[in-house]
C-alpha positions in Angstrom: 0.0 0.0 0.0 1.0 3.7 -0.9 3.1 5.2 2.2 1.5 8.5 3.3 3.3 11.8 2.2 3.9 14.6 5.2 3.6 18.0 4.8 6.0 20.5 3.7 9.3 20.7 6.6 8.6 24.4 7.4 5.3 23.2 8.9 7.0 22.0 11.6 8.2 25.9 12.2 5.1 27.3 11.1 3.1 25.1 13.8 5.1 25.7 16.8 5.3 29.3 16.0 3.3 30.8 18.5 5.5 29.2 21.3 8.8 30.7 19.0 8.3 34.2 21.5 10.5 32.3 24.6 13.6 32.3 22.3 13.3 36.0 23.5 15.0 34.7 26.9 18.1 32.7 25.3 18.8 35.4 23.2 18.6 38.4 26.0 20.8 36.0 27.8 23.8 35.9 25.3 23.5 39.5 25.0 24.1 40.0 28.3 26.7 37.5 28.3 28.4 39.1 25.0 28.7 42.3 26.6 29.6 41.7 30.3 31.2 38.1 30.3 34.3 36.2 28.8 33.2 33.1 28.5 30.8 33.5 26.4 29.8 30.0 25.5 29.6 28.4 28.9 28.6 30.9 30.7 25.4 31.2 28.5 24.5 27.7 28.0 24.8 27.5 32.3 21.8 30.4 32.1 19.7 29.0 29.4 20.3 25.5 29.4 16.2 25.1 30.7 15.2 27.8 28.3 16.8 26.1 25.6 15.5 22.5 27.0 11.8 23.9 26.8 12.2 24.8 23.1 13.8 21.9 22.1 10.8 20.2 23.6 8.2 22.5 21.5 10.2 22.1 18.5 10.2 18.2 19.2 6.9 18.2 19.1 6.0 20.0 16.0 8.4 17.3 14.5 6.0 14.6 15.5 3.7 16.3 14.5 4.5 16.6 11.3 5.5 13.2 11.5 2.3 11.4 12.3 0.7 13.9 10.0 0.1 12.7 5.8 -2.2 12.1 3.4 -2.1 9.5 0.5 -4.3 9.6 -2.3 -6.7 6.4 -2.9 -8.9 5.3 -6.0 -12.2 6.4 -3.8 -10.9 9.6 -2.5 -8.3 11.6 0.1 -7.3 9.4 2.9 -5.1 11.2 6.1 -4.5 11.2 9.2 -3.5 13.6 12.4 -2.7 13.3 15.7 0.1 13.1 18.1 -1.2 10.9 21.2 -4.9 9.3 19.3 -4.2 9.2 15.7 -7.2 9.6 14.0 -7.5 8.8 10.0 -10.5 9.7 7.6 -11.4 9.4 4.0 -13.2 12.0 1.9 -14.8 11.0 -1.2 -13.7 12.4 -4.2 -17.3 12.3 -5.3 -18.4 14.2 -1.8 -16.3 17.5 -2.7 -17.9 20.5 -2.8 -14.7 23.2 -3.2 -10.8 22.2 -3.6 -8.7 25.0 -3.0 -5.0 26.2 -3.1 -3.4 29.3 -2.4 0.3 30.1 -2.8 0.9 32.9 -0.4 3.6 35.3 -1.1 6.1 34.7 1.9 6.1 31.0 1.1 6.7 31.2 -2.7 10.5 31.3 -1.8 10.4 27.8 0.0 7.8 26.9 -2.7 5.0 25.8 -0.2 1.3 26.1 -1.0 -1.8 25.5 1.2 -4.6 22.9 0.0 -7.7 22.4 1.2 -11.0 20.5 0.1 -14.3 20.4 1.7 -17.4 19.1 1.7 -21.1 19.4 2.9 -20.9 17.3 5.9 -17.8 19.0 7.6 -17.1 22.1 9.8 -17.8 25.7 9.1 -15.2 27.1 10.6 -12.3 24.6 9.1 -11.9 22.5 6.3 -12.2 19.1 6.1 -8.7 18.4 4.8 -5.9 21.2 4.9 -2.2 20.7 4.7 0.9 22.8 3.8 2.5 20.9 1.1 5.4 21.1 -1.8 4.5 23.1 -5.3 4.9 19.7 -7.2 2.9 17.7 -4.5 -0.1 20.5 -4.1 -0.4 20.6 -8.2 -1.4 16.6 -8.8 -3.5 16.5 -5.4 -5.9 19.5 -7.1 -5.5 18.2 -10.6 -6.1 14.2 -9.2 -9.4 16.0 -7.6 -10.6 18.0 -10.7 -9.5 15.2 -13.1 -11.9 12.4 -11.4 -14.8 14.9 -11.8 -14.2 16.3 -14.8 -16.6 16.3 -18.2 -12.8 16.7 -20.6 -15.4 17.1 -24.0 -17.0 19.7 -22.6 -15.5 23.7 -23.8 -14.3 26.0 -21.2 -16.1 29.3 -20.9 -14.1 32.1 -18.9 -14.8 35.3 -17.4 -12.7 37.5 -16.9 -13.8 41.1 -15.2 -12.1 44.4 -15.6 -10.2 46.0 -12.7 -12.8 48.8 -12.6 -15.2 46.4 -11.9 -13.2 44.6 -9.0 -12.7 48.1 -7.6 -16.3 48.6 -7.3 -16.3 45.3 -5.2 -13.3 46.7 -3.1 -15.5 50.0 -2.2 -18.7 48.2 -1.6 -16.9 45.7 0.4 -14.6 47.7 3.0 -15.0 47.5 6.1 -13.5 50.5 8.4 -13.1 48.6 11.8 -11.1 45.7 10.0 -8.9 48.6 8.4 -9.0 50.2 12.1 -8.1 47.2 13.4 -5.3 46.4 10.6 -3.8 50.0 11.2 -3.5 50.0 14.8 -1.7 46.2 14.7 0.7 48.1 12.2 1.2 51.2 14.5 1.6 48.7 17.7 4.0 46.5 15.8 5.8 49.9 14.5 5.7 51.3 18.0 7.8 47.9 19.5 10.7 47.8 16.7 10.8 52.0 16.4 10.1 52.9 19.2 7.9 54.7 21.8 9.3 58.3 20.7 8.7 57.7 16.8 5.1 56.3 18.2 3.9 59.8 19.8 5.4 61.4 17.4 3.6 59.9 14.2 0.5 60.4 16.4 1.7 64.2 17.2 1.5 65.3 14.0 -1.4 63.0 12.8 -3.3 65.2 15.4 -1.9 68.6 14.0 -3.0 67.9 10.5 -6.7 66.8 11.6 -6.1 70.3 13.6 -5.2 72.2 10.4 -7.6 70.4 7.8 -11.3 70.5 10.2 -10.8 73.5 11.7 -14.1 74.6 13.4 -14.6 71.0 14.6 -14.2 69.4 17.7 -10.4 67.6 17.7 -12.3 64.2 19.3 -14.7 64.4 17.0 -12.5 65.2 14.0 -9.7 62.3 15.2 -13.0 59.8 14.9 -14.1 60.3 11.6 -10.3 60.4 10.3 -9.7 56.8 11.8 -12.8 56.0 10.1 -11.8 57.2 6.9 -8.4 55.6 7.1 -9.6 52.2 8.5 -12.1 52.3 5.3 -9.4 53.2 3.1 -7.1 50.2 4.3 -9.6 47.9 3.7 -10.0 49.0 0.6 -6.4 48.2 -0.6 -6.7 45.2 1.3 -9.5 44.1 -0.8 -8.5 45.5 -3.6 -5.1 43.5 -4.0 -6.7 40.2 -2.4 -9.4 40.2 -5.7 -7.3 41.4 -8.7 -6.5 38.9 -11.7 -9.8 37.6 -10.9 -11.0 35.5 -13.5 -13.8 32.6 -13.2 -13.9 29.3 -15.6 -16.8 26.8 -16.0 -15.4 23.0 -17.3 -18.2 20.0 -17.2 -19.1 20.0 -13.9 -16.7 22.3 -12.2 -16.3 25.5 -11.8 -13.1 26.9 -11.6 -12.1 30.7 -9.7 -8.6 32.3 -9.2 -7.5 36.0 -7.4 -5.0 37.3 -5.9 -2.1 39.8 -7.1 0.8 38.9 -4.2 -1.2 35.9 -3.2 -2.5 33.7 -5.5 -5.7 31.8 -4.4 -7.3 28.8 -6.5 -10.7 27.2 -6.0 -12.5 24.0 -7.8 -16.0 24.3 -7.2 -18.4 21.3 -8.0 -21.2 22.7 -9.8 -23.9 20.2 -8.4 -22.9 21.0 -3.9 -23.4 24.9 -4.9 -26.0 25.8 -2.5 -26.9 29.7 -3.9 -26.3 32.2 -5.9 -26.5 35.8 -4.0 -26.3 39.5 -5.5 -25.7 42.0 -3.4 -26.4 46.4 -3.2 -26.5 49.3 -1.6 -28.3 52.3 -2.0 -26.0 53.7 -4.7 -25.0 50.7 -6.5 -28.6 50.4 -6.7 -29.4 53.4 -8.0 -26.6 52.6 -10.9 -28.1 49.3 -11.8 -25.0 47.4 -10.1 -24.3 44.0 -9.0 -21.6 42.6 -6.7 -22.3 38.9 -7.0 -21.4 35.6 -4.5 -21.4 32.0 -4.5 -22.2 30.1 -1.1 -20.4 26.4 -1.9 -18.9 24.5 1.2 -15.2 25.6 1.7 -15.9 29.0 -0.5 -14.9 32.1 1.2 -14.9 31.0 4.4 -11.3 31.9 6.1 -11.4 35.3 7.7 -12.2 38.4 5.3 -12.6 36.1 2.4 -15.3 36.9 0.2 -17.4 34.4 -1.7 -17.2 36.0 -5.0 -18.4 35.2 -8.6 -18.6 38.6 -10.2 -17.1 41.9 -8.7 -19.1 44.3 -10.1 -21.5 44.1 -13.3 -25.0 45.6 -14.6 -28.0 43.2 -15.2 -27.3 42.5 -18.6 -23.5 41.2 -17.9 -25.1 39.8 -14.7 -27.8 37.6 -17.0 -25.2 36.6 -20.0 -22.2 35.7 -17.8 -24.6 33.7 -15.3 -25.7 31.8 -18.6 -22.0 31.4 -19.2 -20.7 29.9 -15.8 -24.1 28.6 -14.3 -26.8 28.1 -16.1 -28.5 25.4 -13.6 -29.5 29.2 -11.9 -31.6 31.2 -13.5 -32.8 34.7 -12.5 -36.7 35.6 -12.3 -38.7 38.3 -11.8 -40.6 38.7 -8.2 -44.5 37.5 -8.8 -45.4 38.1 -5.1 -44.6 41.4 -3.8 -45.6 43.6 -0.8 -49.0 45.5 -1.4 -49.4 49.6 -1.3 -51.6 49.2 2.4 -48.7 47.3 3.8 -46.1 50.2 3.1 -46.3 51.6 6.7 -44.7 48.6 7.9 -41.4 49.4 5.9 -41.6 52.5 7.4 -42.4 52.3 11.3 -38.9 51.0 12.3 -36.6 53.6 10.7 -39.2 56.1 12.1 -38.9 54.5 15.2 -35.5 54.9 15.4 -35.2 58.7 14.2 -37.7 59.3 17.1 -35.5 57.5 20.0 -32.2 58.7 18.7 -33.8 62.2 18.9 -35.0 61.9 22.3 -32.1 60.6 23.4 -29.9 63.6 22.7 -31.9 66.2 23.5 -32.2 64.7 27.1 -28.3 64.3 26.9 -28.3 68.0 25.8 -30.6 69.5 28.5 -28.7 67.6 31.2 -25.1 68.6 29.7 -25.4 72.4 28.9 -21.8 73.0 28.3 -21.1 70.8 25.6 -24.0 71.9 23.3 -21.0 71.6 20.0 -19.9 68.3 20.3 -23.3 67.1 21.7 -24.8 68.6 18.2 -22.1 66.8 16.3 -22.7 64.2 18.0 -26.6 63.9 17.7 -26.5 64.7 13.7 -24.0 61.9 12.9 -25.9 59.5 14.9 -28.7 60.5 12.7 -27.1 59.7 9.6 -27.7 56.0 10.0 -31.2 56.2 10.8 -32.0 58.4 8.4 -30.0 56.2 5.8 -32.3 53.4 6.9 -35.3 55.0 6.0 -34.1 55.8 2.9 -33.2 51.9 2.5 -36.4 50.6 3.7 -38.5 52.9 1.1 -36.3 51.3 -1.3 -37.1 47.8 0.2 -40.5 48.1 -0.4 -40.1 47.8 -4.2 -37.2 45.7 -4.0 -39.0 42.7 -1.6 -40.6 39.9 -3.4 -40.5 36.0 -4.6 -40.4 34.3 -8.0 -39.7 31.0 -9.3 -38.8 28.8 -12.5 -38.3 25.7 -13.4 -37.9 24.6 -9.5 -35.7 27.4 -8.9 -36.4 30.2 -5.9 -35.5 34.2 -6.1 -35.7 35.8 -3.0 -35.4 39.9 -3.2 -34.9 40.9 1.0 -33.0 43.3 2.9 -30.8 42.3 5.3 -29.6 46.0 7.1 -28.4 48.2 4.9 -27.6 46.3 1.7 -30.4 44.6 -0.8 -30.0 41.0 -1.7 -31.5 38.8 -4.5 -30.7 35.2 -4.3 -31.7 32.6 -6.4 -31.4 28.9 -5.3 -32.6 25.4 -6.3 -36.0 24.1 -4.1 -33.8 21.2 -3.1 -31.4 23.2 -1.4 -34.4 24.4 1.0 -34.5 22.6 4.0 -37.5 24.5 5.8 -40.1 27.0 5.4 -41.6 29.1 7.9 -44.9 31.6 7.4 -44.6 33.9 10.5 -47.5 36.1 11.6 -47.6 39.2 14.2 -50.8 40.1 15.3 -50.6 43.3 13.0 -49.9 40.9 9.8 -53.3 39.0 11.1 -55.4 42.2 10.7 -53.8 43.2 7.2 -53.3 39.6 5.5 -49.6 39.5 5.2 -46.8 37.5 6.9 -43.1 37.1 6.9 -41.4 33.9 5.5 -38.4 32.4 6.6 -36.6 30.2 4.6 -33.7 28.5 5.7 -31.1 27.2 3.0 -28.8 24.4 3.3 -25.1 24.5 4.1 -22.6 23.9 6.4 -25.2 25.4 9.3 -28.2 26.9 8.3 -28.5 30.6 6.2 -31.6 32.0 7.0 -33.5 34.1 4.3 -36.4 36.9 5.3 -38.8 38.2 3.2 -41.3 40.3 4.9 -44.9 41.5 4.8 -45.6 39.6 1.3 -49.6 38.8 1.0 -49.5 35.3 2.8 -52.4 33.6 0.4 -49.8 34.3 -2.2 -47.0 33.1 -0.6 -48.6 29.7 0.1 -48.8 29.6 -3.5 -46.0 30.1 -4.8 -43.7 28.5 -1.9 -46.5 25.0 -2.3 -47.6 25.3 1.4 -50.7 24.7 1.2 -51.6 23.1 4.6 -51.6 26.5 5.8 -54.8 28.1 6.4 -55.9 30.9 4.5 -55.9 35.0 5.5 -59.4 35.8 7.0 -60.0 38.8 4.8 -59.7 36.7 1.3 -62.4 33.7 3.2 -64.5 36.8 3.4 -64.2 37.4 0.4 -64.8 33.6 -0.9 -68.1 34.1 1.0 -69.1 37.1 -0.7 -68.8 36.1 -4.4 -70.8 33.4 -3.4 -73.9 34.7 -2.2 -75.1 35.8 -5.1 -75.2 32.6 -7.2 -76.7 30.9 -4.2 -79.7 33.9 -4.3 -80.3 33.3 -7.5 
């Protein structure tokens, strides 16, 4: 039988690395010795001999580690096993993956060392179900073996391949300012350690006198805040922006194949048939320019921290229709039959309300209670506004935006979820439960919220609100459900007269 293949040596480095701080102690110690001592040598090794003892111990056991750690590839699939004490070995089916992925990060292209992984629908979200560091000319027939094994070789490739304007559109609509907040003040910290304390305060010195110099007439606090903002959005910007160029996206038979990355390089095989949904995704002004941002949702897709499920940065519907057509076919996009009526409006409209009114209240109790700081308290209370206000905005758009279709067994669901408007379309199959939800409100008017909960590795749960529920029985083929007590009425009432006559 095939002997099992380990992972790539600087694993064993890359595994014990968070233990690699005590070498701080050894090395502090030879310092001292260097400079104070002359015998160098002995009198060191008599200081850190346990120091030294302890890492050899870590190191030691990232060896075995390593050691009991491998994979071997069989005729039904990935067999490996892990563990230092239990070893434990398990097989996934090459007919069970859902997404094989590689990704050749930039400080390990030197030592030629590249990250696979493969998943499928019965494993953990948070990890994948086989992930190993391995060699460049190890990683490369482990993917290819995978694809291979699956693969429909008669079948033409179709490719897509977006513009960079396009993937900058994704980069602004996905930022994030507290991951670029966090990301800067890591980089200051860090900067702070190896600088120094001085260099520290003084970046900070004069990042305060330029907010000074370019908001004058606004309070410093309130000025610092919104720059940190600003520069946490902007990092995550660049950070997005350089994880999704030389994007490109390739349908073969029955896989679908995506690569991005311009430092690091990042490679997916998607099977076609374990795609759970397709989801576009806007905001009020991408709306308003007839934009798309488009995801998959595929076991193993996107699911490391800050890594986006993407199919198409940025496209309008037409490009959104025709490249669908080209990669995915199996999903097709239809317009919303049951939609929200006129009377049921006011229910869009009563939470963003709500929240103007509390905010409001809030503040000006704050401002009778704190005379002396009516200018930042004013600043204060119109930027905390802004969000509310932007909701309503949002939910008036909702209310045209909400609906349900279907086609040929396929669901599209058109919801908000906070501030950004979602259509998804996925297969009935990949439903796993319904749910018609009624407040006593709904009862009165005839409408109801449904739930729908998708399938994946942990439920993704779908809300469509105040949609007439008669319809919604219809078209969702729940018809065990009773009826709204307005439309019996109305049953009753178109009866009557045939029955008089």
């Amino acid at each position: 039988m095939k002997e099992y293949a380990h992972a790539h040596p600087i694993d064993i480095l890359l595994s014990v690395s968070r233990f690699l701080g005590l070498l701080i102690f050894p090395v502090l110690r030879a310092i001292y010795s260097l400079l104070f001592t002359t015998n160098l040598l002995i009198d060191w090794l008599r200081g850190a001999w346990f120091d030294l003892l302890i890492i050899l111990l870590i190191i030691g056991l990232g060896f075995i580690r390593w050691q009991r750690r491998g994979y071997r590839l069989e005729e039904s699939g990935i067999r490996w096993k892990r563990g230092i004490f239990f070893v434990q070995t398990q097989l996934i089916p090459y007919e069970k993956l859902s997404v094989v992925a590689k990704e050749r990060l930039f400080y390990l292209m030197p030592l030629r060392a590249v990250y696979v992984s493969a998943d499928t629908d019965g494993g953990d979200a948070h990890s994948s179900d086989f992930s190993m560091l391995l060699k460049k000319k190890e990683a490369d027939p482990l993917v290819e073996k995978c694809r291979a094994l699956r693969d429909q070789p008669q079948k033409i490739e179709r490719v897509y391949l977006p513009k960079n304007r396009n993937i900058a559109i994704l980069s602004l609509i996905a930022s994030n300012s507290l991951g670029g907040v966090l990301f800067l003040s890591t980089l200051f910290s860090g900067a702070g350690k190896v600088l120094g304390r001085n260099i520290e305060r003084e970046v900070f010195d004069q990042l305060t006198t330029v907010t000074g110099w370019l908001l004058q007439g606004i309070p410093p606090a309130a000025a610092m805040v919104g720059l940190l903002i600003l520069g946490g959005w902007c990092m995550s910007f660049l950070v997005n922006l350089i994880r999704h160029l030389r994007f490109s996206a390739a349908r073969r038979g029955n896989w679908l194949r995506i690569e991005s990355g311009l430092i690091s390089r990042r490679l997916y095989d998607i099977t076609v048939s374990r795609i759970n949904l397709v989801e576009m995704q806007q905001n009020v002004f991408t709306k308003a320019l007839g934009l798309y941002s488009v995801f998959l949702h595929a076991n193993g897709y996107g699911k490391k921290k800050d890594e986006l499920s993407v199919l198409m940065p940025s496209c309008d519907r037409e490009e959104f229709q025709n490249n669908l057509r080209l990669l995915l076919p199996e999903f097709s996009l239809c317009r919303a039959t049951v939609k929200p009526r006129v009377r049921y409006l006011s229910r869009f409209l009563i939470p963003p309300a709500a929240w103007i009114g509390g905010v409001s209240l809030f503040w000006w109790i704050v401002w009778r209670l704190v005379p002396d700081l009516h200018s930042t308290l004013l600043f204060l209370w119109l930027m905390s506004e802004v969000p509310c206000v932007w909701y309503l905005i949002v939910k008036i758009v909702s209310f045209f935006h909400t609906g349900i279709g279907v086609k040929n067994g396929v669901y599209t669901l058109r919801y908000t979820f906070l501030y950004r408007f979602k259509t998804v379309i996925v297969p009935r199959e990949r439903i796993v439960s319904i749910q018609v939800k009624r407040s006593c409100m709904q009862f009165i008017s005839g409408c109801c919220d449904v739930v729908i909960d998708t399938f994946s590795e942990g439920k993704k749960r779908h809300v469509i609100p105040n949609i007439p529920l008669y319809e919604a029985q219809q078209i969702l083929k729940c018809t065990d459900l009773p009826e709204p007590v307005l439309l019996r009425k109305e049953k009753r009432n178109r009866k009557k007269p045939s029955s008089a006559s």
